[in-house]
N, CA and C atoms as an extended XYZ file, in Angstrom:
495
Properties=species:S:1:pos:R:3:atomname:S:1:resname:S:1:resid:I:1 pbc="F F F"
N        -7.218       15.455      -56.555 N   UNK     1
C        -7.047       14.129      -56.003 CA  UNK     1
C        -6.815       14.159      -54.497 C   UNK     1
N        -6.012       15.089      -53.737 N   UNK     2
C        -6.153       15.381      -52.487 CA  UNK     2
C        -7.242       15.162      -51.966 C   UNK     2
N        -8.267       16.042      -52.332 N   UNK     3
C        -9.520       16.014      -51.265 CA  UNK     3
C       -10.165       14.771      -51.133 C   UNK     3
N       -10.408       13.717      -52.469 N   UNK     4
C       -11.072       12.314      -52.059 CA  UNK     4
C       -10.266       11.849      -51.016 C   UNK     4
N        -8.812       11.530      -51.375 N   UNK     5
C        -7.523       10.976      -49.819 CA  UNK     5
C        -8.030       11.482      -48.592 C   UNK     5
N        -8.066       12.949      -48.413 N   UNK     6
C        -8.617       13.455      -47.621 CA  UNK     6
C        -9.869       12.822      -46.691 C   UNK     6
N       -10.958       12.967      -47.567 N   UNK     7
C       -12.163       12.533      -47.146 CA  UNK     7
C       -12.164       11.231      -46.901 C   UNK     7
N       -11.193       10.280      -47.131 N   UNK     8
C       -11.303        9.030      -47.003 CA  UNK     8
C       -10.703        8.698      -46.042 C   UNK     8
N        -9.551        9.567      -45.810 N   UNK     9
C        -8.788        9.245      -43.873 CA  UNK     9
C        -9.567        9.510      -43.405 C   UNK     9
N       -10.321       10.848      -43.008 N   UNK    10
C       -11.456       11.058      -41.841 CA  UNK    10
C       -12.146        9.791      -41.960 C   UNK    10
N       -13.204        9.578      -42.959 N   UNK    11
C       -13.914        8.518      -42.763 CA  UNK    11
C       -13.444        7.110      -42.321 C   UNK    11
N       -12.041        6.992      -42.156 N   UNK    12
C       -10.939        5.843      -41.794 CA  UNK    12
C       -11.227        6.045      -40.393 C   UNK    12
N       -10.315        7.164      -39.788 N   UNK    13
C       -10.637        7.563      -38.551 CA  UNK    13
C       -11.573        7.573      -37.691 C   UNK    13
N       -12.815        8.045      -38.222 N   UNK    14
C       -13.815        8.081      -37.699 CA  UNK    14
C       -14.618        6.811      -37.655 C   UNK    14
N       -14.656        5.539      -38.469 N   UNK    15
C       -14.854        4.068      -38.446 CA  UNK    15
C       -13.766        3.704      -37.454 C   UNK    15
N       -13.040        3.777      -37.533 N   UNK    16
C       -11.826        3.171      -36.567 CA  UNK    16
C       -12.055        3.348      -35.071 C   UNK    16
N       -12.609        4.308      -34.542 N   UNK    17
C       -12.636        4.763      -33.286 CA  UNK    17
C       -13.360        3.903      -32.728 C   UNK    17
N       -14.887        3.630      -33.086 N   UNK    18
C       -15.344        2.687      -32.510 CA  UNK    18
C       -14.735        1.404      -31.786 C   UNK    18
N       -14.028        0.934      -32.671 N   UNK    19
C       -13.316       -0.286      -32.700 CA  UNK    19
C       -12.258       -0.160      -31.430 C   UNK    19
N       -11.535        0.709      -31.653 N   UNK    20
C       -10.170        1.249      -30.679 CA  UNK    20
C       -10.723        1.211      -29.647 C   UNK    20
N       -12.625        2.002      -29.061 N   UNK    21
C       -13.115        2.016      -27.883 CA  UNK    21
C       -13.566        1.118      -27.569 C   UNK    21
N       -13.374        0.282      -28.258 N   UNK    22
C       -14.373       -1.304      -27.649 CA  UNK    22
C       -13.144       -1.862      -26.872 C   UNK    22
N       -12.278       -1.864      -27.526 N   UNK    23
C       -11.039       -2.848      -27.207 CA  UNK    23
C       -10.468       -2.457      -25.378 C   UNK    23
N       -10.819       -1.450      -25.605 N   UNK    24
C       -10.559       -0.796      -24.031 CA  UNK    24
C       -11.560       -1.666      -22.686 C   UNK    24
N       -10.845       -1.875      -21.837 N   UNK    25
C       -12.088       -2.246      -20.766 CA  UNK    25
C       -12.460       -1.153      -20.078 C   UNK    25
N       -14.063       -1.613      -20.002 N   UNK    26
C       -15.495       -0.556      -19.263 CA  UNK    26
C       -15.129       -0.512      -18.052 C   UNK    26
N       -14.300       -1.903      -17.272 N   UNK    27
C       -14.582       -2.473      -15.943 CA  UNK    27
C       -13.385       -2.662      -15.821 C   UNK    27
N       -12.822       -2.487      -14.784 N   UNK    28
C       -11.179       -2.918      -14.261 CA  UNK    28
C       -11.335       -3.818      -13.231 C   UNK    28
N       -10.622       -4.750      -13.097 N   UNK    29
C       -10.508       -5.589      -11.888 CA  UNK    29
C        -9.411       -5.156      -11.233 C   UNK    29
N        -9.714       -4.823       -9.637 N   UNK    30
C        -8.970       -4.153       -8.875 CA  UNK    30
C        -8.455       -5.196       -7.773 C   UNK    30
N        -7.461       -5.890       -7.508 N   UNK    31
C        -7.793       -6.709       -6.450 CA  UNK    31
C        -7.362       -6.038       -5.185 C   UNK    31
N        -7.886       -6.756       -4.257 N   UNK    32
C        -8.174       -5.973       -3.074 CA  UNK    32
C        -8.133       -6.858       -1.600 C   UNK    32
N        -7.358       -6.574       -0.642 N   UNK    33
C        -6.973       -7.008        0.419 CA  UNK    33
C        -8.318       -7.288        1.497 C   UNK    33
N        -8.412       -8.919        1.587 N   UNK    34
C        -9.448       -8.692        2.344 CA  UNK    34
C        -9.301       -8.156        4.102 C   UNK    34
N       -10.560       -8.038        4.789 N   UNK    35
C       -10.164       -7.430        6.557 CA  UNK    35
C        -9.858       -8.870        6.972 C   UNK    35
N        -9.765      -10.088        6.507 N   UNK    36
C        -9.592      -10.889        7.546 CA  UNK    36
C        -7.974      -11.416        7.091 C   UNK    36
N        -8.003      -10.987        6.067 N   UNK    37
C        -6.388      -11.720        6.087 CA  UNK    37
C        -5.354      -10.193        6.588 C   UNK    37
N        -5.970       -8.744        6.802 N   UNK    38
C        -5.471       -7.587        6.854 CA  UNK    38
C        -5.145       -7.813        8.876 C   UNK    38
N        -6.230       -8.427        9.169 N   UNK    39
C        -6.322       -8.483       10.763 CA  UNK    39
C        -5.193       -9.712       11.234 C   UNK    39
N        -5.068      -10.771       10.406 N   UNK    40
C        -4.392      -11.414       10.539 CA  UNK    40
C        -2.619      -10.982       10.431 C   UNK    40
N        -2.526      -10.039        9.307 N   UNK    41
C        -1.557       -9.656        9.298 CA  UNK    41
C        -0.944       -8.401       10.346 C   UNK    41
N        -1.810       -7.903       10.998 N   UNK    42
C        -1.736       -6.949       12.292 CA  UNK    42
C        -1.261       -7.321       13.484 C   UNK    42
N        -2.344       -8.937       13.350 N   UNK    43
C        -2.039       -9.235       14.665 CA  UNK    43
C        -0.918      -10.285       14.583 C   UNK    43
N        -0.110      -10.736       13.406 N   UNK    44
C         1.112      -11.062       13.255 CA  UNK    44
C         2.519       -9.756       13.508 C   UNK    44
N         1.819       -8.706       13.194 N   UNK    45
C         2.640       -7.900       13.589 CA  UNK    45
C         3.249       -7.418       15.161 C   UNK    45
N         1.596       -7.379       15.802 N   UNK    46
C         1.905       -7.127       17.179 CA  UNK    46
C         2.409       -8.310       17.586 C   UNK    46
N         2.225       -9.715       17.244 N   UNK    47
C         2.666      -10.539       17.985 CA  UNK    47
C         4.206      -10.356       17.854 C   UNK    47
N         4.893      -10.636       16.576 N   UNK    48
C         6.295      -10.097       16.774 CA  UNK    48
C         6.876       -9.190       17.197 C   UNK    48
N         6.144       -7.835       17.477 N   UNK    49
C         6.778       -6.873       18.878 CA  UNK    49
C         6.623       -7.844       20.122 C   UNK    49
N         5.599       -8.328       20.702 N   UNK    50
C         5.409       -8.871       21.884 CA  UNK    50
C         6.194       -9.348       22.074 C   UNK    50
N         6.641      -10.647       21.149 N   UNK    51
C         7.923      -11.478       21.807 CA  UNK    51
C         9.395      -10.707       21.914 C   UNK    51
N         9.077       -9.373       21.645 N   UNK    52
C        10.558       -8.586       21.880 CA  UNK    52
C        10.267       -7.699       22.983 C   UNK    52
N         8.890       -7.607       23.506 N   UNK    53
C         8.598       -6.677       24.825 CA  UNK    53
C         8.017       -5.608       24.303 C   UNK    53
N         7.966       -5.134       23.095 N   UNK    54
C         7.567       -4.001       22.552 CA  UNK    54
C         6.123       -4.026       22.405 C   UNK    54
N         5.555       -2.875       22.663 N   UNK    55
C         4.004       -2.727       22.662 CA  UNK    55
C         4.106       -1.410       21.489 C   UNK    55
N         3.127       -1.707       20.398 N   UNK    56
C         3.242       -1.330       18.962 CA  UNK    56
C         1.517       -0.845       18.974 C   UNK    56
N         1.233        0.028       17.599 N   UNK    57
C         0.327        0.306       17.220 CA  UNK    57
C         0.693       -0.104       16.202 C   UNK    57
N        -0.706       -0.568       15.049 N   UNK    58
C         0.098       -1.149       13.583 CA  UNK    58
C        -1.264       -1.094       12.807 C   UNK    58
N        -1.306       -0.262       11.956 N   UNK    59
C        -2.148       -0.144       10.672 CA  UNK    59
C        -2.063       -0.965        9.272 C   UNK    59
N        -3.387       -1.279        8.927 N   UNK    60
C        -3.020       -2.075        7.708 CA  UNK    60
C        -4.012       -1.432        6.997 C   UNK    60
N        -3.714       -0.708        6.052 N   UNK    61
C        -4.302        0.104        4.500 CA  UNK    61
C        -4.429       -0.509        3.440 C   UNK    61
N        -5.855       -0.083        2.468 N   UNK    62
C        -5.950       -1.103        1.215 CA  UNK    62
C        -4.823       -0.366        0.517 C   UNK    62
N        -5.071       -0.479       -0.842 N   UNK    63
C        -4.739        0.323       -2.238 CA  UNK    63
C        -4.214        1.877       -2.318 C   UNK    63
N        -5.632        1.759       -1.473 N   UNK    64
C        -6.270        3.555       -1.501 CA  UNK    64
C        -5.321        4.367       -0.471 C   UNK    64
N        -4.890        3.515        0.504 N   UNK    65
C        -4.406        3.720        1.348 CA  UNK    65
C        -5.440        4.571        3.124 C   UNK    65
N        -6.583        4.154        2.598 N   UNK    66
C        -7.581        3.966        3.725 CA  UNK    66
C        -7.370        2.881        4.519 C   UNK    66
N        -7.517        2.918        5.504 N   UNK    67
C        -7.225        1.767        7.244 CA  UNK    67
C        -8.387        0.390        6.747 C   UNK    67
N        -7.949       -0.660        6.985 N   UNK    68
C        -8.777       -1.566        7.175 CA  UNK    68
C        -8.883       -2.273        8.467 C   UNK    68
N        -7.675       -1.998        9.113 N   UNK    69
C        -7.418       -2.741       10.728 CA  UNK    69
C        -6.286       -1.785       11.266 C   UNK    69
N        -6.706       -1.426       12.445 N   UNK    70
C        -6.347       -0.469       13.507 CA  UNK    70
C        -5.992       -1.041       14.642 C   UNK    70
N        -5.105       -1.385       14.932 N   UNK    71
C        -4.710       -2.319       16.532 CA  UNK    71
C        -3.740       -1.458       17.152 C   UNK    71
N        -3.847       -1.820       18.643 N   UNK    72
C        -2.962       -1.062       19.629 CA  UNK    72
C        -2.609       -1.949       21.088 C   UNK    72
N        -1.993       -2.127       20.958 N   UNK    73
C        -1.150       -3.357       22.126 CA  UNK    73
C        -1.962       -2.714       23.567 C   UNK    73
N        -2.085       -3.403       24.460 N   UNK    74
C        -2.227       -2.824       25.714 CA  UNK    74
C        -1.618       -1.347       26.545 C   UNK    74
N        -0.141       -1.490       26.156 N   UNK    75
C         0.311       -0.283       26.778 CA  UNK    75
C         0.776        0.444       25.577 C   UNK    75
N         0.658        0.705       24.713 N   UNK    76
C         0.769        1.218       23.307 CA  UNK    76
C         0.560        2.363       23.446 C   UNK    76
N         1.241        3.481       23.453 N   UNK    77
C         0.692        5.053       23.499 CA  UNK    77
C        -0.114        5.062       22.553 C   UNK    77
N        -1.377        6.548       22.780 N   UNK    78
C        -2.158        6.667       21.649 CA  UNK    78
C        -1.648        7.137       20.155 C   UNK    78
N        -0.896        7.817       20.455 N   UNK    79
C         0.152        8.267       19.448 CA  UNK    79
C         0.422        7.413       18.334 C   UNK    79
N         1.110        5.909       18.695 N   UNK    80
C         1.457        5.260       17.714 CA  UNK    80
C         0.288        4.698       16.674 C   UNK    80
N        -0.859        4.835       16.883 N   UNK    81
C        -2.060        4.668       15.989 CA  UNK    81
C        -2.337        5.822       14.805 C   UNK    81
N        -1.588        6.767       15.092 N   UNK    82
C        -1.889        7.867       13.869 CA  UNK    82
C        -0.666        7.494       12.915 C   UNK    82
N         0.782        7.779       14.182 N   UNK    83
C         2.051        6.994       13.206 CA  UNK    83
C         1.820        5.779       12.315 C   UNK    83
N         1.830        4.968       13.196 N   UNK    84
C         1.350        3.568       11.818 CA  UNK    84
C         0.712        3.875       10.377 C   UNK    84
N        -0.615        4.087       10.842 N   UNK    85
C        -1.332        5.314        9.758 CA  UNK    85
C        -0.630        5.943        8.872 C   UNK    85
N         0.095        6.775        9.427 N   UNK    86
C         1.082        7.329        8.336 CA  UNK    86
C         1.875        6.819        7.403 C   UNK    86
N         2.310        6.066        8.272 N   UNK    87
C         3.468        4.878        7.604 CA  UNK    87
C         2.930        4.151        6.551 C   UNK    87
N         1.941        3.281        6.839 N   UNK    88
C         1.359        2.639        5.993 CA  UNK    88
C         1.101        3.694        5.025 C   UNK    88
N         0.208        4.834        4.928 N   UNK    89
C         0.051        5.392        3.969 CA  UNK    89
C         0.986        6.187        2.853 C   UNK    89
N         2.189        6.194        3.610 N   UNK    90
C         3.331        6.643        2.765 CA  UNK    90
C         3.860        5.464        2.343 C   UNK    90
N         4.050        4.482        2.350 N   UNK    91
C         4.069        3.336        1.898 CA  UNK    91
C         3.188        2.803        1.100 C   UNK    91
N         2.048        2.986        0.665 N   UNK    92
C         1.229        2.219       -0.255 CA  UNK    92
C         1.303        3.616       -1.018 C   UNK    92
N         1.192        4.509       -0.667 N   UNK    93
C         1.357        5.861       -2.112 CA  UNK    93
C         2.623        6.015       -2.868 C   UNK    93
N         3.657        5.639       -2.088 N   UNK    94
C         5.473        5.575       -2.741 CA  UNK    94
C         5.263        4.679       -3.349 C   UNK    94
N         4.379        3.226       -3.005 N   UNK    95
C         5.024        2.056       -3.126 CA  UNK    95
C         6.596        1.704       -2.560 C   UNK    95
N         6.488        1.796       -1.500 N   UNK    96
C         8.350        1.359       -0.979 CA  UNK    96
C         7.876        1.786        0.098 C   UNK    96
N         9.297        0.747        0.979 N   UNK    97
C         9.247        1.254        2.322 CA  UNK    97
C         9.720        2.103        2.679 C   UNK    97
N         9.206        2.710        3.923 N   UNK    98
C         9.433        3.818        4.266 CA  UNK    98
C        10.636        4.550        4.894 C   UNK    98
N        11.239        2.802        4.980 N   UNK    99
C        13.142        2.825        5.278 CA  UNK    99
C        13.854        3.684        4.261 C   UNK    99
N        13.370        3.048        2.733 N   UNK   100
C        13.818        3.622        2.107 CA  UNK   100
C        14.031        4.813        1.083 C   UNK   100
N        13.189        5.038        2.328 N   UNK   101
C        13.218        6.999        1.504 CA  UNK   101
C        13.169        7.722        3.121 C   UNK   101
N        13.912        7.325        4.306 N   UNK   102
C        14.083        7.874        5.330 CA  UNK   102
C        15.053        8.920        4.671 C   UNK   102
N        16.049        8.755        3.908 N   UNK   103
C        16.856       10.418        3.601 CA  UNK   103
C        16.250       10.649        2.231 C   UNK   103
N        15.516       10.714        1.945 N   UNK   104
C        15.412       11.077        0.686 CA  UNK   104
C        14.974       12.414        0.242 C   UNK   104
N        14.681       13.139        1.139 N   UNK   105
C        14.175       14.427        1.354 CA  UNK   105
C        14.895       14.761        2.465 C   UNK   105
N        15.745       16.153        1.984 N   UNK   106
C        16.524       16.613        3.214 CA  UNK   106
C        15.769       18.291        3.392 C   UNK   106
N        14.448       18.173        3.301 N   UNK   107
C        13.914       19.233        4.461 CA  UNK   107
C        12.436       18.760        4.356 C   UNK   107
N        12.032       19.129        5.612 N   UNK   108
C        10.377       18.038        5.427 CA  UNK   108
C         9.862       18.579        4.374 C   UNK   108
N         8.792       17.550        3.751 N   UNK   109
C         8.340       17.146        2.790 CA  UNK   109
C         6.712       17.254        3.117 C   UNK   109
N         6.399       18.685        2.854 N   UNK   110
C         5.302       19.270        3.690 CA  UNK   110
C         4.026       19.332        2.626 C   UNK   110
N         4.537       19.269        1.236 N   UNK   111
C         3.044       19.323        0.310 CA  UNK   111
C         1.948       18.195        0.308 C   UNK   111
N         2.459       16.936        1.115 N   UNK   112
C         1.070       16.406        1.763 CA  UNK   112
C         0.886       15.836        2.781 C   UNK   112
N        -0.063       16.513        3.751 N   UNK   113
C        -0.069       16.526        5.110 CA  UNK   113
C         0.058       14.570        5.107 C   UNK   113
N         0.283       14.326        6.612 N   UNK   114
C         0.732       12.642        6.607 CA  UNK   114
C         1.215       11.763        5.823 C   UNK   114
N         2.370       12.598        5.847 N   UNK   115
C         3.483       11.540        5.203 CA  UNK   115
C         4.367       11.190        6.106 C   UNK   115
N         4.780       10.141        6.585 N   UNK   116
C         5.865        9.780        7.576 CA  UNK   116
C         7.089        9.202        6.608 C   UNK   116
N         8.448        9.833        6.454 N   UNK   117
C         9.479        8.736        5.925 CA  UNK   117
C        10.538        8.172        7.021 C   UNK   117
N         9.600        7.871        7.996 N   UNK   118
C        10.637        6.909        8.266 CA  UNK   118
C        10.401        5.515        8.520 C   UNK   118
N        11.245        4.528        9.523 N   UNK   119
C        11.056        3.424        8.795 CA  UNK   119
C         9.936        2.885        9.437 C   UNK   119
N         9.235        1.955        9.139 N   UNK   120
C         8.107        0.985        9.582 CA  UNK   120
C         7.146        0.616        8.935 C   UNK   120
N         6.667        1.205        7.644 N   UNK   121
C         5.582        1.212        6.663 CA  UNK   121
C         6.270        0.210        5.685 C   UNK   121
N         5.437       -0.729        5.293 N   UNK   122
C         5.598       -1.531        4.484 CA  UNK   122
C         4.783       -1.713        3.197 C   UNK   122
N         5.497       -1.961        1.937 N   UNK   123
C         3.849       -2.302        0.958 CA  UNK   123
C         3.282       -3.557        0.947 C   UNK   123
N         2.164       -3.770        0.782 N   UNK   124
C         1.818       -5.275        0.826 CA  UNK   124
C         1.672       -5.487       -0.815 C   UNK   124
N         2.198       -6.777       -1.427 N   UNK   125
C         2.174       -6.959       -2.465 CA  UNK   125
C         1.573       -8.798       -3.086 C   UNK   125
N         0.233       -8.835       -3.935 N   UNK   126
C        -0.038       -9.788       -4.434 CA  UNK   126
C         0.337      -10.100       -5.824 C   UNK   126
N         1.057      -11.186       -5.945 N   UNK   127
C         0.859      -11.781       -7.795 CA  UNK   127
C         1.275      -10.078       -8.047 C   UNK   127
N         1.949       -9.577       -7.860 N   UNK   128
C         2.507       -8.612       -8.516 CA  UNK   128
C         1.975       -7.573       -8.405 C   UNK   128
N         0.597       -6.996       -7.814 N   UNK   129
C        -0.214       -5.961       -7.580 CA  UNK   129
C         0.254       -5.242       -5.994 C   UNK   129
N         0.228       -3.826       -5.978 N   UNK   130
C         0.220       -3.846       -4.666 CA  UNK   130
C        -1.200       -3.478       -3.967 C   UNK   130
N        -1.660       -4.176       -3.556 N   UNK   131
C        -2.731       -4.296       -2.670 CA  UNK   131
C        -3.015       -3.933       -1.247 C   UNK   131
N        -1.895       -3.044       -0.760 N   UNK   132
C        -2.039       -2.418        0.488 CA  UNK   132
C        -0.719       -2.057        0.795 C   UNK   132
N        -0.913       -1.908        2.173 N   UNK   133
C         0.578       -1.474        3.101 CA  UNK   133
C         0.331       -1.982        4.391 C   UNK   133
N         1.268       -2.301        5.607 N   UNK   134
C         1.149       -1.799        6.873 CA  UNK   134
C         1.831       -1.061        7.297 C   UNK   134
N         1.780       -0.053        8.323 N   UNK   135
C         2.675        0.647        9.155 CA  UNK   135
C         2.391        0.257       10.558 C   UNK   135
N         3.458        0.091       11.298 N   UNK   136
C         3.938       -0.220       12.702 CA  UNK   136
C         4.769        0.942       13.481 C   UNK   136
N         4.341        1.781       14.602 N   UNK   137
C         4.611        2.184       15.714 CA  UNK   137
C         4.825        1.601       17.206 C   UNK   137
N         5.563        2.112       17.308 N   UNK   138
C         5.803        2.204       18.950 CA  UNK   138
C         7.308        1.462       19.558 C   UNK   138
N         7.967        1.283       18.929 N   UNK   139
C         9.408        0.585       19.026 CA  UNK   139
C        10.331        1.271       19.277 C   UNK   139
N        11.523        1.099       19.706 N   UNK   140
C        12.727        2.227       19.856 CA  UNK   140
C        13.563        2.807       18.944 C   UNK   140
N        13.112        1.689       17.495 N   UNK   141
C        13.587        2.109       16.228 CA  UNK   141
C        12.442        1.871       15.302 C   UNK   141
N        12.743        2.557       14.298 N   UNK   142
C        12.053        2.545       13.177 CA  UNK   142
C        12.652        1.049       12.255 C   UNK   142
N        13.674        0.904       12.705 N   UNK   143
C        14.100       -0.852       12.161 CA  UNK   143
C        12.742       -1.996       13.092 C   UNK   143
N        12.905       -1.450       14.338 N   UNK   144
C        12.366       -2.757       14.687 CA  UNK   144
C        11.020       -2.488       14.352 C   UNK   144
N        10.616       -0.963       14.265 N   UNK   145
C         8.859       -1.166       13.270 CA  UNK   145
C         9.013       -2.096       12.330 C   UNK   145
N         9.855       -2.356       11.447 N   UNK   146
C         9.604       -2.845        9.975 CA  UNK   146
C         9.962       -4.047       10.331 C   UNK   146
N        10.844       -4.122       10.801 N   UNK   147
C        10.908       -5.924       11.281 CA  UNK   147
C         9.568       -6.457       11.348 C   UNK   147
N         8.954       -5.976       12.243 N   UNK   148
C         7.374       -6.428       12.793 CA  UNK   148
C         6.647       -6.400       11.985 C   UNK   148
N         6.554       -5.211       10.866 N   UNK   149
C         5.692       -5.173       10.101 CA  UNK   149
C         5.544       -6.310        8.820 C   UNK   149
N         7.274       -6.516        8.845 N   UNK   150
C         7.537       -7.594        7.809 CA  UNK   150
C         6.698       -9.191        8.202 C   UNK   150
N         7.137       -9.276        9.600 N   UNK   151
C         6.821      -10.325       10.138 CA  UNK   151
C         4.974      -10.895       10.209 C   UNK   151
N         4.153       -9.391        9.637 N   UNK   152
C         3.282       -9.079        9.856 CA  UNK   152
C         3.039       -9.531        8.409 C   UNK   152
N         3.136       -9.577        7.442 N   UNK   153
C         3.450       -9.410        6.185 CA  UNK   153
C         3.700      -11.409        5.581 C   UNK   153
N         4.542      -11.678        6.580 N   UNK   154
C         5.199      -13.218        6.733 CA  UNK   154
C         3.880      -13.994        7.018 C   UNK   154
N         2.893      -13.607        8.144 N   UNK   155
C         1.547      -14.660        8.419 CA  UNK   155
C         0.825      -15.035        7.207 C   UNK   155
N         0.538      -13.864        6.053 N   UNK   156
C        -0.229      -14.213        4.996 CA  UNK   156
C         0.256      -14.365        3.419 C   UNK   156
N         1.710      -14.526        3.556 N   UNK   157
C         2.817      -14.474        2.677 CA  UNK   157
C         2.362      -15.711        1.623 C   UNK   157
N         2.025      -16.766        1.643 N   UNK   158
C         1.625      -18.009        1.138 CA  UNK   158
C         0.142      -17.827        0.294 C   UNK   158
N        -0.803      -17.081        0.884 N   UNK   159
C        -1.834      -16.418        0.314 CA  UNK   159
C        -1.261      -15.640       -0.687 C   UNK   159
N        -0.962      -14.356       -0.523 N   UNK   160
C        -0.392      -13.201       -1.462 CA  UNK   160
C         0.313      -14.137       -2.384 C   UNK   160
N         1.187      -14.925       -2.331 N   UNK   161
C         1.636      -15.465       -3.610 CA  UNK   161
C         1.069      -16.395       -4.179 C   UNK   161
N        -0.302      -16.987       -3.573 N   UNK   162
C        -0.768      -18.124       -4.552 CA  UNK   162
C        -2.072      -16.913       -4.860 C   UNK   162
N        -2.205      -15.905       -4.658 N   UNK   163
C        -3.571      -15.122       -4.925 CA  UNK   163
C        -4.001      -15.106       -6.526 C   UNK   163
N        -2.970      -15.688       -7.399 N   UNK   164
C        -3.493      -16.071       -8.839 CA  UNK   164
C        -4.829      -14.817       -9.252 C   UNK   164
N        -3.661      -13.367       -9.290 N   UNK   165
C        -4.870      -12.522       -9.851 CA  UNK   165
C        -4.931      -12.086      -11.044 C   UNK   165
């Protein structure tokens, strides 16, 4: 009597699978930060250094944490364009800002090249997805990066929460 039971789970199993693989989706919907609301949010960023005197570099990264907008204030060292970069990208890969994992590692944190933890990288977040980051350079603190970046974050804030994804 075993072996019919037997033969009749496999054949359970093996009907079943089909079914289990259908139910799965082929296609994922990914949502995704467009360049014009990403530029908008950059140049909300630099504008809030400006009105403090500060000349900033400030990156804004999708998902992936690839650049979609690259800005650099007039007197902006070149420097702060790779920082930002960083920022942002340690920020959309943590998910968190980059404030808050400034101690979180007490000897650098060298197994992947460009990671910055300190502060200025922000995640950008829609309807609950995170859909990017920015990072902001060039300030005297890593507070007033994130200020800016937040503020950067604040121009398209009304979008991101009605983005119904």
């Amino acid at each position: 009597m075993r072996k019919p039971s037997l033969a009749a789970a496999a054949c359970a199993a093996v009907f079943a699978t089909p079914l289990m693989a259908a139910e799965a989706p082929v296609v994922i919907k990914i949502p995704r930060l467009t360049v014009e609301a990403s530029e908008k949010l950059a140049r909300g960023a630099m504008e809030s250094c400006r009105k403090q005197g500060i000349q900033i570099g400030v990156t804004v990264v999708d998902r992936s944490g690839d650049p979609m907008v690259v800005l650099r204030d007039t007197l902006a060292p070149r420097l702060t364009l790779e920082v930002s970069r960083q920022k942002a990208y340690t920020a959309v890969n943590f998910n968190a800002a980059t404030s808050s994992m400034a101690n979180r590692f007490t000897q650098p944190f060298s197994v992947v090249e460009g990671l910055v933890f300190s502060a200025g990288g922000v995640p950008i977040e829609a309807a609950g997805n995170i859909v990017g980051a920015v990072g902001v350079s060039g300030a005297a603190t890593g507070e007033q990066d994130e200020a800016c970046a937040i503020a950067g974050i604040k121009e398209i804030e009304f979008e991101l929460e009605s983005a119904g994804l």
